[in-house]
Backbone of each chain as ProteinMPNN parsed JSONL, in Angstrom:
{"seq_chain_A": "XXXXXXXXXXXXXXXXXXXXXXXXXXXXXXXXXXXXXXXXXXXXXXXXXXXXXXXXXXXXXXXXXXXXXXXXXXXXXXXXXXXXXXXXXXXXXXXXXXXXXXXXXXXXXXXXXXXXXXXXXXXXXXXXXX", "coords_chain_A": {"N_chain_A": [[25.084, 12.501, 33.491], [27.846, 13.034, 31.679], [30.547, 12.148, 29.285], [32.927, 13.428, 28.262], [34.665, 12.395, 25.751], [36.446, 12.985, 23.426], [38.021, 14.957, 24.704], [40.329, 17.5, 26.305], [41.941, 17.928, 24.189], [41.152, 17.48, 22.124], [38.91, 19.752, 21.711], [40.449, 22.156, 22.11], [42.522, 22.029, 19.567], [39.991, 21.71, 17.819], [39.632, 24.76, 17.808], [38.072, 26.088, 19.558], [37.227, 27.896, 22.239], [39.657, 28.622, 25.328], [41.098, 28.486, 28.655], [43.582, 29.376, 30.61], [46.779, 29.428, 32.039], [48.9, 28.595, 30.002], [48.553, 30.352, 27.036], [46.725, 30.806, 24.007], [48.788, 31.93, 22.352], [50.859, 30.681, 23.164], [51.01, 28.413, 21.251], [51.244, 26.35, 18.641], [50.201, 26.776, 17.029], [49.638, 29.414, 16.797], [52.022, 30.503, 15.888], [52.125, 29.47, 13.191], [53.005, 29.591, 9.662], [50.981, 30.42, 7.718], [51.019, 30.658, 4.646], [52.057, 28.635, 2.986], [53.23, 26.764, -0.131], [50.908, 24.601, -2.161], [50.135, 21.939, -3.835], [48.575, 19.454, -6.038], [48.241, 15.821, -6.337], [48.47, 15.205, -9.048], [49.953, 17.424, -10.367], [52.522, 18.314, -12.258], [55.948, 18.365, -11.748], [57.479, 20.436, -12.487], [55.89, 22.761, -12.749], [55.594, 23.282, -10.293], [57.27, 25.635, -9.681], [59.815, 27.701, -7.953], [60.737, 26.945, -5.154], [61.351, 25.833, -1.438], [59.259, 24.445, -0.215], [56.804, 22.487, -0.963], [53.37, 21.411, -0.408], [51.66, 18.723, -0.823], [48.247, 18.464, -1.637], [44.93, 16.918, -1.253], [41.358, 18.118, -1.281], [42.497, 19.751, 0.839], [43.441, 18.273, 2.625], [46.6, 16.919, 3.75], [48.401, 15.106, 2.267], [51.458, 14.829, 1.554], [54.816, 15.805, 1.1], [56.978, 17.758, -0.828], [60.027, 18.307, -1.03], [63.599, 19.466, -1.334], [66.17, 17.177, -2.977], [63.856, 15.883, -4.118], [63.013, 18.084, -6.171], [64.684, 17.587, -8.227], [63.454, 16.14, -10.153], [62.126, 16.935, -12.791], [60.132, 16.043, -14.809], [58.339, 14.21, -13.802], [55.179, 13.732, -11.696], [53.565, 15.26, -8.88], [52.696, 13.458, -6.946], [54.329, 11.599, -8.112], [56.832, 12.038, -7.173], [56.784, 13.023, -4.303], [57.746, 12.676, -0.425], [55.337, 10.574, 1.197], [52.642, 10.88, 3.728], [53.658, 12.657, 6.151], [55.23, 13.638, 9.409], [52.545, 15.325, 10.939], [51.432, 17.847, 13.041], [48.96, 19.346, 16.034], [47.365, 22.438, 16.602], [47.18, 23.492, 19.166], [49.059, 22.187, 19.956], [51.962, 22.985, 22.511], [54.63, 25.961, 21.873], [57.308, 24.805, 22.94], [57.091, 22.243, 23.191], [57.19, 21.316, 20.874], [59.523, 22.376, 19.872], [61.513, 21.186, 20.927], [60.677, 18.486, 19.782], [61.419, 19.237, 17.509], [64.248, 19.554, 17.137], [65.166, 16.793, 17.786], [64.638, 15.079, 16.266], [66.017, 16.392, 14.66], [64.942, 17.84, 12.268], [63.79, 20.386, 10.168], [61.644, 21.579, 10.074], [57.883, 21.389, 10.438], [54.712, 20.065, 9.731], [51.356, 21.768, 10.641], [48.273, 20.492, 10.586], [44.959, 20.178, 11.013], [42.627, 18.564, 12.927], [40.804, 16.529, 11.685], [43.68, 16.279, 9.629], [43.344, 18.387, 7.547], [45.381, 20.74, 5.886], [46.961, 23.711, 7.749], [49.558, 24.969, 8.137], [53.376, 25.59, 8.096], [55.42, 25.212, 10.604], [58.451, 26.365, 11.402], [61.666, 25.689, 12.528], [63.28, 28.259, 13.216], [61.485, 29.814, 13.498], [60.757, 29.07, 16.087], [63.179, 29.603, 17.584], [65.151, 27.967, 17.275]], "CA_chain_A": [[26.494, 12.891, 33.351], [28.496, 13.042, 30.446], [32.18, 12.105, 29.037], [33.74, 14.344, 26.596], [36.022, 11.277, 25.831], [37.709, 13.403, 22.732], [38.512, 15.742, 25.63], [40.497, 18.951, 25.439], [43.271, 18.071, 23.296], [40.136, 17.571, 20.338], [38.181, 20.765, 21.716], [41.563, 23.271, 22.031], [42.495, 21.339, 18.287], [38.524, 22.167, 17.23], [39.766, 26.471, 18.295], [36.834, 26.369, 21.179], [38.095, 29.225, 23.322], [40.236, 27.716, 26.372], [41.447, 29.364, 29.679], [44.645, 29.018, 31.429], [48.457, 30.278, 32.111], [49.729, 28.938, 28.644], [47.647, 31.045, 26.278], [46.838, 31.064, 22.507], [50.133, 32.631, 21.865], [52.131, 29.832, 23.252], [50.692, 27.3, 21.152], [52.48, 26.377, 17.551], [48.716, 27.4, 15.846], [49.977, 30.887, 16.827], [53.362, 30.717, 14.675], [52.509, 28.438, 11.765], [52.895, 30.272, 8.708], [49.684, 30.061, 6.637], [51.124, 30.95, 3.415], [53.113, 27.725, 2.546], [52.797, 27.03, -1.141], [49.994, 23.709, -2.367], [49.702, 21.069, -5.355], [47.314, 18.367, -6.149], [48.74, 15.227, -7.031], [48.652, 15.545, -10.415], [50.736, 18.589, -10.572], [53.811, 18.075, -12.696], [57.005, 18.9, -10.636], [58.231, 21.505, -13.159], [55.509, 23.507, -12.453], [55.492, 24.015, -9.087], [58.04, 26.878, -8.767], [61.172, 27.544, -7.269], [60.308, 26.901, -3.255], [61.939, 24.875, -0.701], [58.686, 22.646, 0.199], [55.187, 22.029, -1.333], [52.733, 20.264, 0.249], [50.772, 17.902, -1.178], [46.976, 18.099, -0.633], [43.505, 17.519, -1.719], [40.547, 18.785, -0.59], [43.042, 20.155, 1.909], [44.381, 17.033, 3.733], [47.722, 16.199, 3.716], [49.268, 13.364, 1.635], [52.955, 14.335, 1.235], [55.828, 16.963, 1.059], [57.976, 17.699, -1.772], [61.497, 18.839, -1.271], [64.887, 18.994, -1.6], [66.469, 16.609, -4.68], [62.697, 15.383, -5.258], [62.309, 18.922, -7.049], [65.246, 17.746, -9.196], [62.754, 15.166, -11.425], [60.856, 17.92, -13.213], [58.983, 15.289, -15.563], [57.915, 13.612, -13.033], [54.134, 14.186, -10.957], [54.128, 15.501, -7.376], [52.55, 12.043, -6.546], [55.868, 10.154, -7.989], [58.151, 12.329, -5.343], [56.597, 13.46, -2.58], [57.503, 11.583, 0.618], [54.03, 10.6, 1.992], [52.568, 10.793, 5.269], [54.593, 13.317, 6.9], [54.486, 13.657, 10.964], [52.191, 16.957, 11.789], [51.358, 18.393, 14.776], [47.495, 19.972, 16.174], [47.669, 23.489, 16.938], [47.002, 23.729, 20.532], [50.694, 22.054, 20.885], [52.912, 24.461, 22.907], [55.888, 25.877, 21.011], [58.247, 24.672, 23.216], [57.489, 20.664, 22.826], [57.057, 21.485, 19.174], [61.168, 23.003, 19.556], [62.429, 20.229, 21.213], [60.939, 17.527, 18.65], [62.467, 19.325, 15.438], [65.894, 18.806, 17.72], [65.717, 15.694, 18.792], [64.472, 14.298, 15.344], [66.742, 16.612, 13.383], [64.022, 18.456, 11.138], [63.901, 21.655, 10.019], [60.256, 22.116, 9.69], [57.215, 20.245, 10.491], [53.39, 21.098, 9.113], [50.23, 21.812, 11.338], [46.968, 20.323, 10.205], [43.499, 19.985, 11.951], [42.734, 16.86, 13.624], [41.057, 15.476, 10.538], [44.517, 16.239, 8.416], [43.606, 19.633, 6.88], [46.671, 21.873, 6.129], [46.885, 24.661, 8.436], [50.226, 25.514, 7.932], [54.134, 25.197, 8.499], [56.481, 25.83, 11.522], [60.253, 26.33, 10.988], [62.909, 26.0, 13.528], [63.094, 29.613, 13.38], [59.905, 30.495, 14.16], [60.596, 28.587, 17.493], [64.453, 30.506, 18.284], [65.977, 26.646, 17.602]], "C_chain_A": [[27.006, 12.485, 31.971], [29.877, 12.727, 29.839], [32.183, 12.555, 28.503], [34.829, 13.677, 26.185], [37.042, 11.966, 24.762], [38.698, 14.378, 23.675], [39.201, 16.837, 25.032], [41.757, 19.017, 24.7], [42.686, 18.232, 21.906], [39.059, 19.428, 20.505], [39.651, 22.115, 21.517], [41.966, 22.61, 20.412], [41.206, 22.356, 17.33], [38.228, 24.345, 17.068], [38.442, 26.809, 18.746], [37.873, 27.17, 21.841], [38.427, 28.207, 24.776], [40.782, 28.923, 27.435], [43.375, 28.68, 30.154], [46.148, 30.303, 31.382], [49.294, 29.881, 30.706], [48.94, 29.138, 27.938], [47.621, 30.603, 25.183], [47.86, 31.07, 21.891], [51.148, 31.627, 22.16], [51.752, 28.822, 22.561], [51.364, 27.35, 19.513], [50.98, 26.435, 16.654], [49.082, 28.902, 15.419], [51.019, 31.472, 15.694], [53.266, 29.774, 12.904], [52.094, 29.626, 10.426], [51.652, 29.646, 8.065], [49.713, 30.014, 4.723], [51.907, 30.15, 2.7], [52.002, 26.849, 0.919], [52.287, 25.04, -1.381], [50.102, 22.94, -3.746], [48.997, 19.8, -5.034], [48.644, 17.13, -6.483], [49.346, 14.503, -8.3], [49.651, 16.295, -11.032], [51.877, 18.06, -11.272], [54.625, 19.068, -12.017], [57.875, 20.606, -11.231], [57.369, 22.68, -13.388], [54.95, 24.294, -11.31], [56.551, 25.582, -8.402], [59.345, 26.871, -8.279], [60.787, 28.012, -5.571], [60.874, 25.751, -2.836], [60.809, 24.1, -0.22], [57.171, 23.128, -0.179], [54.531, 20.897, -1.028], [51.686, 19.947, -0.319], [49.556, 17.684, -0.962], [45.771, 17.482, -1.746], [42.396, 17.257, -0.862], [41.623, 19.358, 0.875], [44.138, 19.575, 2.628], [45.454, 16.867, 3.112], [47.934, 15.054, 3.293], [50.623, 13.259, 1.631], [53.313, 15.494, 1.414], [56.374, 16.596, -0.184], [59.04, 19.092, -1.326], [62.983, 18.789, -1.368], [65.456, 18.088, -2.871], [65.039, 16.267, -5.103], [62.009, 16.705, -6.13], [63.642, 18.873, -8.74], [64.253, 16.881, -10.423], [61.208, 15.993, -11.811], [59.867, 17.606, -14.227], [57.737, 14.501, -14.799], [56.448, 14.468, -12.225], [54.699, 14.524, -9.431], [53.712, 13.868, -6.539], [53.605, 10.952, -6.825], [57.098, 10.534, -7.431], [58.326, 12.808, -4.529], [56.514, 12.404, -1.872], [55.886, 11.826, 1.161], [53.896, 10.418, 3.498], [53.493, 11.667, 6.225], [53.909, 13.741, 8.236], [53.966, 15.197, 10.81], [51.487, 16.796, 12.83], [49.909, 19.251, 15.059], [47.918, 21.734, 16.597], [47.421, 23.905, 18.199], [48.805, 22.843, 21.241], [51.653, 23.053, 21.643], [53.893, 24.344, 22.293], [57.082, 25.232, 21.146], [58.507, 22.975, 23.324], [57.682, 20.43, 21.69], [58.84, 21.199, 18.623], [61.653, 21.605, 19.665], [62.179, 18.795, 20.333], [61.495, 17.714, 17.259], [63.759, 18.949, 16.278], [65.972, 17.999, 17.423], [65.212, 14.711, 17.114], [65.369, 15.261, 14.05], [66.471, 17.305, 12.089], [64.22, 19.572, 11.271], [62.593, 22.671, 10.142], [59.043, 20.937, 10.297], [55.712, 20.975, 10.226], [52.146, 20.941, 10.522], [49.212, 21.436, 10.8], [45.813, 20.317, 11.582], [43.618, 18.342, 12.327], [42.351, 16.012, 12.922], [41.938, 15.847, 9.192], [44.42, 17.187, 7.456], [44.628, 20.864, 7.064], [46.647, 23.452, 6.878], [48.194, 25.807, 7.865], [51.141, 24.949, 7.933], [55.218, 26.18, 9.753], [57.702, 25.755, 11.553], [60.487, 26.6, 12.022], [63.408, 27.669, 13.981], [61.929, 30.623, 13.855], [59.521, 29.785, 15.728], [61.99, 29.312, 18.443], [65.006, 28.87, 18.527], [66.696, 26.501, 16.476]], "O_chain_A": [[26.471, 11.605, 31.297], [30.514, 13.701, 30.241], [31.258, 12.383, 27.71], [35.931, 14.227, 26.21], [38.248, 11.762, 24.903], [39.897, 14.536, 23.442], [39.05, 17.239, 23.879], [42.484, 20.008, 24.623], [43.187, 18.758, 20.913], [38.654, 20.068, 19.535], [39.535, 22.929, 20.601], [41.008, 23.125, 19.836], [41.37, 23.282, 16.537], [37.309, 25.005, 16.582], [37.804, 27.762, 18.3], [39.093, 27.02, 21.898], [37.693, 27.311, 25.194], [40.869, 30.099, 27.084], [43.974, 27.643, 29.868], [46.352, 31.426, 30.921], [50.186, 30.619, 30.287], [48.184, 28.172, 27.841], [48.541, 29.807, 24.999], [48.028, 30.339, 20.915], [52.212, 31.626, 21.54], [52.12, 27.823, 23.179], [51.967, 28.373, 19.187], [50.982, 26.006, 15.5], [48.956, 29.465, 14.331], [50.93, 32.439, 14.938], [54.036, 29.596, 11.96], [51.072, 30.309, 10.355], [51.466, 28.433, 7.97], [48.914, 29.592, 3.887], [52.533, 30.662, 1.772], [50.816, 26.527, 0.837], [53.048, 24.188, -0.923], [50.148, 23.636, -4.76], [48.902, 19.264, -3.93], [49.782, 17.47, -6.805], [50.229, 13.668, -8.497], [50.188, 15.938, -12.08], [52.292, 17.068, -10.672], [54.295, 20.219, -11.732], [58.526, 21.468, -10.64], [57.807, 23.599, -14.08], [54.267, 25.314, -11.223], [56.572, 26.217, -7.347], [59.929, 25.788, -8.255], [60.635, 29.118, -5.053], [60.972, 24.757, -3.556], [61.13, 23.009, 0.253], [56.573, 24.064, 0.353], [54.871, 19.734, -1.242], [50.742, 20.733, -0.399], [49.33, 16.785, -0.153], [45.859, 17.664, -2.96], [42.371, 16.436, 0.054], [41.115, 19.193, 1.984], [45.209, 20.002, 3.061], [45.409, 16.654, 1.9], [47.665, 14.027, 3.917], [51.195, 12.17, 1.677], [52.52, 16.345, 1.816], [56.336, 15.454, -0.641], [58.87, 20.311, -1.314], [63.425, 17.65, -1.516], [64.999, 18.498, -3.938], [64.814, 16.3, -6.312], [60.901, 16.634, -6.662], [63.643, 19.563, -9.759], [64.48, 17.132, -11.606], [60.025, 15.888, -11.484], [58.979, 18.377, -14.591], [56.578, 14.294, -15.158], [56.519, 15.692, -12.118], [55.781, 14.224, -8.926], [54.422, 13.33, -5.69], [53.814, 9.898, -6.224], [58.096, 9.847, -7.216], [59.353, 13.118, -3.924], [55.792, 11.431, -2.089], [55.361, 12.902, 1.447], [54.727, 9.966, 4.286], [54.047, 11.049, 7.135], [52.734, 14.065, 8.409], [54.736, 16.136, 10.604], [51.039, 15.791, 13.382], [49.68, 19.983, 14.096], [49.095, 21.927, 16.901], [47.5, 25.133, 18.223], [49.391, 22.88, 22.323], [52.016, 24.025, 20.979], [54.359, 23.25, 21.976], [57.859, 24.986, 20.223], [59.604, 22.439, 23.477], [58.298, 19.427, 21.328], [59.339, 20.487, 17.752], [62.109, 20.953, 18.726], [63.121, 18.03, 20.132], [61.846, 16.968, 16.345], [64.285, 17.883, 15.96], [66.871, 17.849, 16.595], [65.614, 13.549, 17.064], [65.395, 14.962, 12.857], [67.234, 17.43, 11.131], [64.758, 20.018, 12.285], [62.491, 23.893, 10.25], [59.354, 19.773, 10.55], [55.517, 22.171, 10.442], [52.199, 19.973, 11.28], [48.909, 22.417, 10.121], [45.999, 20.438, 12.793], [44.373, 17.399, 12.086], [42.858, 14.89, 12.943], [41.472, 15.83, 8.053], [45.187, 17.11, 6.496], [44.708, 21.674, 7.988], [46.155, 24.335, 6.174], [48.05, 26.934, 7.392], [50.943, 23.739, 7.826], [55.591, 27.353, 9.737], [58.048, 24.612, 11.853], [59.91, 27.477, 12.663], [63.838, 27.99, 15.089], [61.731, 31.73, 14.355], [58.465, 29.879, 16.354], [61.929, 29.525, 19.654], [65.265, 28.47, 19.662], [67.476, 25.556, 16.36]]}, "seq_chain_B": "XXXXXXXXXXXXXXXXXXXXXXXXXXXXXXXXXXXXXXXXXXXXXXXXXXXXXXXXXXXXXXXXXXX", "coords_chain_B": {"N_chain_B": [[24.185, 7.09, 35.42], [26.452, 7.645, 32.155], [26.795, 9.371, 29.484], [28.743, 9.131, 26.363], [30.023, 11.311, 24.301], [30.78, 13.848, 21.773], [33.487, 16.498, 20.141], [30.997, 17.843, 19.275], [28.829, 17.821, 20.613], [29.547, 18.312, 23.001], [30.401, 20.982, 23.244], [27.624, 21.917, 22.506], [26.491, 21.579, 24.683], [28.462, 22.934, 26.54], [27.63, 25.649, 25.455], [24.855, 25.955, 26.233], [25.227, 26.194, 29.339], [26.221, 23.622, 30.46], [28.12, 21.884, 33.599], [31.068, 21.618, 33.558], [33.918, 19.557, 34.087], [37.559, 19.427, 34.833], [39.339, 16.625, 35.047], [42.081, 16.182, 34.88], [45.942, 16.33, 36.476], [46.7, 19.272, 39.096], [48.573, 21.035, 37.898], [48.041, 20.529, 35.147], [45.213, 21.44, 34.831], [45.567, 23.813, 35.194], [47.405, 24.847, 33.417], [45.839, 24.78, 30.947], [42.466, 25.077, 30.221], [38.763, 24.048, 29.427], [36.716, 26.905, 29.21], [35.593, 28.153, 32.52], [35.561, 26.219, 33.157], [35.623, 23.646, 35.957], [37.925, 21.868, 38.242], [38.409, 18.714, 39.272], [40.295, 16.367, 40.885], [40.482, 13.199, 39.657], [40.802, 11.078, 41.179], [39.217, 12.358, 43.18], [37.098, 12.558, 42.138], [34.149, 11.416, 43.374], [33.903, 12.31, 45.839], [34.16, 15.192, 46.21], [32.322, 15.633, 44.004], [29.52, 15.691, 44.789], [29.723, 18.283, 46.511], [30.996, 20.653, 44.844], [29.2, 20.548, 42.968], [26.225, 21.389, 40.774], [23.315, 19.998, 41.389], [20.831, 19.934, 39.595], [21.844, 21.117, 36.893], [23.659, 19.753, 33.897], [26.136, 17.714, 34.071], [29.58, 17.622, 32.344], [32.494, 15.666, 32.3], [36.307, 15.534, 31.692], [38.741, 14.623, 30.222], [42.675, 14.31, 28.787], [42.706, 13.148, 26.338], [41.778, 10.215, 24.581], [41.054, 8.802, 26.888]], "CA_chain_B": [[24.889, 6.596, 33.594], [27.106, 8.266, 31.653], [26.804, 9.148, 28.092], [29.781, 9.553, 26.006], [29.901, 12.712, 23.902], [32.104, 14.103, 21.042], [33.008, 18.09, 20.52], [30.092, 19.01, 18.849], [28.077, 17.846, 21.557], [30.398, 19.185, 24.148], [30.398, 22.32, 22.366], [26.495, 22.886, 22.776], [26.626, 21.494, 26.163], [28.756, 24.176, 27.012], [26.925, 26.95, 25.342], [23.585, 25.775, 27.054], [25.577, 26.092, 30.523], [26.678, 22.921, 31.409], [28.895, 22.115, 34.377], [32.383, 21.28, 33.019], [34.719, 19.504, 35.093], [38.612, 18.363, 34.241], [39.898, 15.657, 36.095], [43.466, 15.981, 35.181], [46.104, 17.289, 37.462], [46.355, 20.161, 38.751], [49.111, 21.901, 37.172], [47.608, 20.311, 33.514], [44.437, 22.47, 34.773], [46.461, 25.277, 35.071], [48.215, 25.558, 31.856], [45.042, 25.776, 30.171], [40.963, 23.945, 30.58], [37.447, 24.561, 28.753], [36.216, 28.339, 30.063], [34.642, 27.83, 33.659], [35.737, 24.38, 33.74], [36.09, 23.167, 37.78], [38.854, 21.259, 38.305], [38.549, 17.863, 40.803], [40.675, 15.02, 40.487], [39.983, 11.989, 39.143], [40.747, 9.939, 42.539], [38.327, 12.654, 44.37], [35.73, 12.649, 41.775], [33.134, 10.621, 44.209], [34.032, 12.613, 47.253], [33.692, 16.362, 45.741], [30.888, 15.995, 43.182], [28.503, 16.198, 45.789], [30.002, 19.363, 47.201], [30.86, 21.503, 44.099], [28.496, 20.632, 41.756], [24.776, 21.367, 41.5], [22.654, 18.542, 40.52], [19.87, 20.182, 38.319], [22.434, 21.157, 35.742], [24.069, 18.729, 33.167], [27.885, 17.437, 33.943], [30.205, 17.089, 31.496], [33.783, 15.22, 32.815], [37.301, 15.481, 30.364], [40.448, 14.504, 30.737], [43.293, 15.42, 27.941], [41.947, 12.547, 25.447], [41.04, 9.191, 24.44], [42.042, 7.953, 28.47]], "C_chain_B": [[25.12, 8.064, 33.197], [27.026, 7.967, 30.024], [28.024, 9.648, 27.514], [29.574, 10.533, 24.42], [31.132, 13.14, 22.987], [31.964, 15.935, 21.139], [32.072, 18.43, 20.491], [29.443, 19.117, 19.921], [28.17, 18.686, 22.704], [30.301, 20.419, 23.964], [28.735, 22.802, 22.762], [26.245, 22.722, 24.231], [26.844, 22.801, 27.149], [27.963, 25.47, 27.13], [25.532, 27.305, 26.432], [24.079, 25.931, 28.645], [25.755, 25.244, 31.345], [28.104, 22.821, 32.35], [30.137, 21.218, 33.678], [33.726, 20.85, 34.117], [36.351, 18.472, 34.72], [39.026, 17.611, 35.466], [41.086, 15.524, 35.92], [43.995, 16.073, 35.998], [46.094, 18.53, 37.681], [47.27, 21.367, 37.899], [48.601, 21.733, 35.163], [46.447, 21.285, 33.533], [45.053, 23.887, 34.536], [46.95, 25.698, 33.79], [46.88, 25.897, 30.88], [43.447, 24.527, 30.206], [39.958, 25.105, 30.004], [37.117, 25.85, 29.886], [35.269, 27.374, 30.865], [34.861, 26.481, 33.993], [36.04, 23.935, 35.422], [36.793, 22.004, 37.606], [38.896, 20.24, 39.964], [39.444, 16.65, 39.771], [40.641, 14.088, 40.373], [39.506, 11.227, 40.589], [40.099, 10.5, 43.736], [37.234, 13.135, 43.725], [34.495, 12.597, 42.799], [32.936, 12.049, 45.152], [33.151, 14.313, 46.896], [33.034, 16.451, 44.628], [29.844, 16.37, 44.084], [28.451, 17.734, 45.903], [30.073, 20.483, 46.411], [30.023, 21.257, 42.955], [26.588, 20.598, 41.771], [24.088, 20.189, 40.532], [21.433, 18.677, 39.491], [20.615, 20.574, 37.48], [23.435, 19.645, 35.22], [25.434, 19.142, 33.696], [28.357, 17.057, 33.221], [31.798, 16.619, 32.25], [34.455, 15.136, 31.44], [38.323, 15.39, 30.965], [40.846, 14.914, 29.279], [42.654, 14.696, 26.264], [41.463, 11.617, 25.598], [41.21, 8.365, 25.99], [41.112, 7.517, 29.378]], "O_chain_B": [[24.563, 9.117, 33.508], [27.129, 6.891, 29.433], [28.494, 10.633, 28.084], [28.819, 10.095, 23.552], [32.291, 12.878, 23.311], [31.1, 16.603, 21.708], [31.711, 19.26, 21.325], [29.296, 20.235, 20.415], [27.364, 19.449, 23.236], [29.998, 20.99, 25.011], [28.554, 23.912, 23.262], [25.829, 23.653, 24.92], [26.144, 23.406, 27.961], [27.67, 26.149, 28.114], [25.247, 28.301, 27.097], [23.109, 25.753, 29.382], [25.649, 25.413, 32.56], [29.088, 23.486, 32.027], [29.892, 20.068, 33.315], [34.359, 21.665, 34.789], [36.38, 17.272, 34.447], [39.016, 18.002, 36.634], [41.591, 14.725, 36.708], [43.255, 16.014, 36.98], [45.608, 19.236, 36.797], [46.776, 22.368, 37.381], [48.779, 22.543, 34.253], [46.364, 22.03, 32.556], [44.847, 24.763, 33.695], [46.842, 26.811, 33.277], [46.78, 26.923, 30.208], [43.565, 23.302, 30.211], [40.059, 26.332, 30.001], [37.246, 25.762, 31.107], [34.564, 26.433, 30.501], [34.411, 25.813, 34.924], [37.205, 24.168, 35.745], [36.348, 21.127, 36.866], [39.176, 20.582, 41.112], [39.341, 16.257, 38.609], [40.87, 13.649, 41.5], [38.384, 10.91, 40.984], [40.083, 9.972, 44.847], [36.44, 13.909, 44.259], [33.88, 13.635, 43.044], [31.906, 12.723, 45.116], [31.987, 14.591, 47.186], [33.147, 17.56, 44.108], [29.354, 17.497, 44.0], [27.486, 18.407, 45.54], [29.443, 21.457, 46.823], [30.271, 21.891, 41.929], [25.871, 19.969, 42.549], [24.314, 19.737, 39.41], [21.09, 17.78, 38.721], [19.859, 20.413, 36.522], [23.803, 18.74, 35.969], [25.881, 20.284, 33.805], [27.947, 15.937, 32.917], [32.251, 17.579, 32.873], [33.887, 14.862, 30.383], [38.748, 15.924, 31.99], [40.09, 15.542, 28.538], [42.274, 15.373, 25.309], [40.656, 11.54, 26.524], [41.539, 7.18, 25.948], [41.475, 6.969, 30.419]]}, "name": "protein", "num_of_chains": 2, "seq": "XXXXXXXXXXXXXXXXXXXXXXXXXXXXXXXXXXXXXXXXXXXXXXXXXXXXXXXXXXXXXXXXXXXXXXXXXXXXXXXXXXXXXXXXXXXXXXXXXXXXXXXXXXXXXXXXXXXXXXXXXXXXXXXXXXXXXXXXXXXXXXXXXXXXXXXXXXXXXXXXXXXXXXXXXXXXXXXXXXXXXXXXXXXXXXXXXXXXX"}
């Protein structure tokens, strides 16, 4: 006999095909935009663009966000004003626990990575009807 | 004895046709479990392994994670 101790929160996470009554479609993998715009830490801030949030990666993983006044210090690297560590979420979450934590914490947005911290995407309050 | 197992493993397990069984409850089965997975509950593991499961194939047991 066997344990699958990561169980199926790491195999539905891992996109292994899964069965049930809340599908694919209800899960916040389904809605995360894929096209949310990337910089290294290096990046100087005055060349990232005019966008409301760049996310911080390398090789993929998540280190930080940049937005709001930290795109006013355009000398400045994305490493001296992106908040780090920002909460994300696996993609097998359903949309509707997803909704109720941008509420209840007040966010507007929150990012999807893989389970080891590679950027997937982002989900906006709008893309949930909150 | 029980060996403990990460996806990948789980993953060929599966493919090769092992028996897959969640022990959550049952509405957590319901919303969504590994294809073919059989669903007994933890506190009647003992009782119904015997009964639904055949003993020349490999068992794999999962709950939702590290638990």
């Amino acid at each position: 006999m066997y344990d699958y101790v990561p169980g199926k929160a790491a195999w539905m996470a891992s996109f292994l095909p899964f069965e049930g009554e809340r599908g694919p479609e209800m899960r916040v993998g389904a809605v995360a935009h894929r096209d949310v715009p990337t910089c290294g830490l290096n990046d100087k801030v005055a060349d990232l663009g005019d966008v409301p949030l760049v996310v911080v990666v390398e090789d993929d993983v998540v280190l930080g966000v940049i937005e709001g006044d930290a795109f006013a210090d355009r000398d400045k690297t994305a490493a001296d004003v992106m908040k780090p560590g920002p909460s994300t979420f696996r993609p097998p979450v359903p949309v509707d626990e997803l909704a109720q934590y941008l509420l209840d914490h007040d966010l507007q947005h929150t990012l999807i990575t893989t389970l080891d911290g590679r950027l997937i995407g982002v989900v906006r309050r709008e893309d949930l009807g909150v | 004895m029980v060996n403990s197992i990460g996806t990948e493993e789980a993953a060929r397990l599966h493919a090769e046709g092992a028996q897959f069984v969640e022990v959550l409850g049952k509405a957590e089965y319901d919303e969504e479990h590994l294809p073919g997975a059989i669903h007994i509950p933890l506190r009647r593991l003992e009782e119904r392994a015997f009964q639904l499961l055949d003993p020349a194939r490999p068992v794999v047991v999962y709950c939702w994670d590290y638990q």
